[in-house]
C-alpha positions in Angstrom: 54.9 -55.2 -8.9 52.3 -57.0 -7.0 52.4 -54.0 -4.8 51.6 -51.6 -7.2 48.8 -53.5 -8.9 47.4 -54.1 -5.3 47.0 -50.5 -4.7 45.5 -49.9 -8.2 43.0 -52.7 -7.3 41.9 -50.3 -4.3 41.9 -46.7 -5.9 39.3 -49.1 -8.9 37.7 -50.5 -5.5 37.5 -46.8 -3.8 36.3 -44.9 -7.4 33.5 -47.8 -8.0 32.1 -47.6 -4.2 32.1 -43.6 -4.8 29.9 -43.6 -8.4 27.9 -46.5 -6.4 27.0 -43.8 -3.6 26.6 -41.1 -6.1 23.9 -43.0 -7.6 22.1 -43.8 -4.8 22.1 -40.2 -4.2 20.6 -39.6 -7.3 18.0 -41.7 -7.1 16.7 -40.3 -3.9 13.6 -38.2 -4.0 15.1 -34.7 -3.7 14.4 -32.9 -0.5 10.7 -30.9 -1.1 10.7 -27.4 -1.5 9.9 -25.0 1.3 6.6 -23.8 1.5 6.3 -20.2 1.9 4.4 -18.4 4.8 1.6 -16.6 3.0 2.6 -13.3 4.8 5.7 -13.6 2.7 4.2 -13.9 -0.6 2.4 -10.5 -0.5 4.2 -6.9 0.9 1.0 -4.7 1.5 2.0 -1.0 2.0 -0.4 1.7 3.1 -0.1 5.8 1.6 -2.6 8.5 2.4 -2.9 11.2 -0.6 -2.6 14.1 1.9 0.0 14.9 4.3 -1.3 17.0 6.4 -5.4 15.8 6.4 -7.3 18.6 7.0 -10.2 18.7 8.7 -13.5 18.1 6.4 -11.2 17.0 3.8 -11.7 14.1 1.9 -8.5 11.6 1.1 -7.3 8.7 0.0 -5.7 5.5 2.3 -4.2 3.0 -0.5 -2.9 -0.3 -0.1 0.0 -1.1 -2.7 0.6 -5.1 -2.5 3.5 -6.4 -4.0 2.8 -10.3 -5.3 5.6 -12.5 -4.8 6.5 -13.6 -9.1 5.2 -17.2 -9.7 2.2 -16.3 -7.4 -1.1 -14.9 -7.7 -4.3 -14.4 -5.1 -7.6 -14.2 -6.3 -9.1 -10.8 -7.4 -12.6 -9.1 -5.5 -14.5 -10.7 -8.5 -13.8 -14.3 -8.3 -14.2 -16.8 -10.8 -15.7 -19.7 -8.7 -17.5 -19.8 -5.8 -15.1 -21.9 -3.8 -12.4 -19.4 -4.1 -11.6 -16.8 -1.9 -11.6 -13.3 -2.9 -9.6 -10.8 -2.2 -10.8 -8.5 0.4 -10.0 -5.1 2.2 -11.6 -3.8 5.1 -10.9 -0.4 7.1 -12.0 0.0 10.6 -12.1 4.1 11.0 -12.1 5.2 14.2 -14.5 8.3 15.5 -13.9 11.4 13.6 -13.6 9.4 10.1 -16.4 8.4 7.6 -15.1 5.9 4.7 -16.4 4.6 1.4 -16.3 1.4 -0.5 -13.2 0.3 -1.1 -12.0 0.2 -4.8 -10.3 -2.6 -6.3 -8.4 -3.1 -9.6 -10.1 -5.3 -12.4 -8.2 -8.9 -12.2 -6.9 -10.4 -15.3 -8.0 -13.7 -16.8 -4.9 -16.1 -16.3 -4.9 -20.2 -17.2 -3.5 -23.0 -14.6 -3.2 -26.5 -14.7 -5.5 -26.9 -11.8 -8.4 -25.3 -12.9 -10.3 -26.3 -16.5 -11.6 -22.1 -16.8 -9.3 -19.9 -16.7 -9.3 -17.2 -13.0 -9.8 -13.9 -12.5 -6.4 -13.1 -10.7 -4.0 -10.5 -9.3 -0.5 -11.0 -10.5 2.7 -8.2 -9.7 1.8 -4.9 -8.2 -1.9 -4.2 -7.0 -3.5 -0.8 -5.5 -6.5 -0.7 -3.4 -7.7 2.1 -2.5 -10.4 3.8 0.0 -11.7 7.2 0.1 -12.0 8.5 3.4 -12.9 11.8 4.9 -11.9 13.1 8.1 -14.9 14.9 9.9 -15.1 18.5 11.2 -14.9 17.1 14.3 -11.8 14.7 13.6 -9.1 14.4 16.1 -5.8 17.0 15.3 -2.7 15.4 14.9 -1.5 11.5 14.5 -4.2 9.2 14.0 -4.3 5.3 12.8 -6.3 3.7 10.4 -6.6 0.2 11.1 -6.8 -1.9 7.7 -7.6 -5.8 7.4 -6.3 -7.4 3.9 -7.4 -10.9 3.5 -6.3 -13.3 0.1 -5.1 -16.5 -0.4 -2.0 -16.6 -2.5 -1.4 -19.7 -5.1 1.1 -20.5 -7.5 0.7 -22.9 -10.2 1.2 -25.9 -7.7 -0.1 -25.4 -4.4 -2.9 -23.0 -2.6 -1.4 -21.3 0.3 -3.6 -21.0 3.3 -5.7 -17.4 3.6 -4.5 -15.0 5.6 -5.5 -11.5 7.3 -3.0 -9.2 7.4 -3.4 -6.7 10.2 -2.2 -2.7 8.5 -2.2 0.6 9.6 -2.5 4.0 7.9 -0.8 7.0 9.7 -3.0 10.3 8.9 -2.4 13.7 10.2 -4.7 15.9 10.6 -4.5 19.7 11.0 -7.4 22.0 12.0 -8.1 23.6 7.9 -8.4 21.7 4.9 -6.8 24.7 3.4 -3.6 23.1 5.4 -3.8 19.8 3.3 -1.2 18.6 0.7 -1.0 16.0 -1.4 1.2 13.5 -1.3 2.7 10.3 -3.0 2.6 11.4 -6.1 3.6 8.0 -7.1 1.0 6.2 -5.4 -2.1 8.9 -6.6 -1.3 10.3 -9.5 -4.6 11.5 -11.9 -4.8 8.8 -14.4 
């Protein structure tokens, strides 16, 4: 008997020191959350409305950003001096002219950080620049270089700003009576 109470005693003894460390493992501070790279909060993607470019032709470069859900980054028009704005740039090379870029309007959004509400960019944004490629515009494959700079933010934390290097591929062909549109999806009349 005393055998079997003994070894009752030290399953009791084993089950209490177990719910002893499970405690103590719930009362550690849970491990933090990873912080996401910036570069993996936002998925820029460049189109060009004609495929091929002709040359005198004017056209479209877009940049389609996809914003991470539970993330935002700040729209052109920012609602406080301090932050920082979204911002597209395109450095066209000889052969190209381009013209201000276009940005979407931003949409008024509360956060627990801020006492006004901001004038963010939430989901899917397009930006868009109209370009023209020149009579004298180089034929076939030529890059656009592109420079998008935001700072994502989520209701807790700012993420640092980044500048994402892009590039648009445009072909060109020799007539503008060669050009076609393309990505429908992307520049579709509205």
């Amino acid at each position: 008997m005393k055998a079997g109470r003994a070894t009752k005693l030290k399953a009791a003894a084993a089950l209490a020191v177990f719910v002893a460390i499970l405690i103590v493992l719930a009362a550690l501070p849970s491990a933090p959350q990873q912080v996401p790279s910036p570069r993996d909060v936002v998925a820029p993607a460049t189109f060009v409305s004609l495929d091929p470019v002709g040359r005198g032709s004017p056209f479209q470069v877009a940049v389609v950003a996809k914003i991470r859900s539970g993330f935002h980054v700040n729209a052109r028009e920012k609602s406080e001096d301090y932050l920082i704005a979204t911002d597209l740039r395109a450095d066209v090379p000889a052969g190209f002219q381009a013209g201000e870029v276009s940005y979407p309007k931003g949409e008024l959004h509360s956060f627990s950080f801020s006492k006004k509400p901001l004038n963010v960019y939430e989901g899917t944004i397009t930006l868009r620049v109209p370009v023209t490629a020149l009579p004298n515009a180089p034929l076939g494959t030529q890059h656009i270089p592109l420079k998008l700079r935001y700072q994502a933010c989520s209701n807790e934390i700012c993420l640092p700003p980044v500048t994402v290097a892009l590039d648009a591929t445009v072909n060109v062909a020799a007539s503008a009576g060669d050009a076609k549109p393309a990505h429908p999806e992307v520049f579709r009349q509205k």
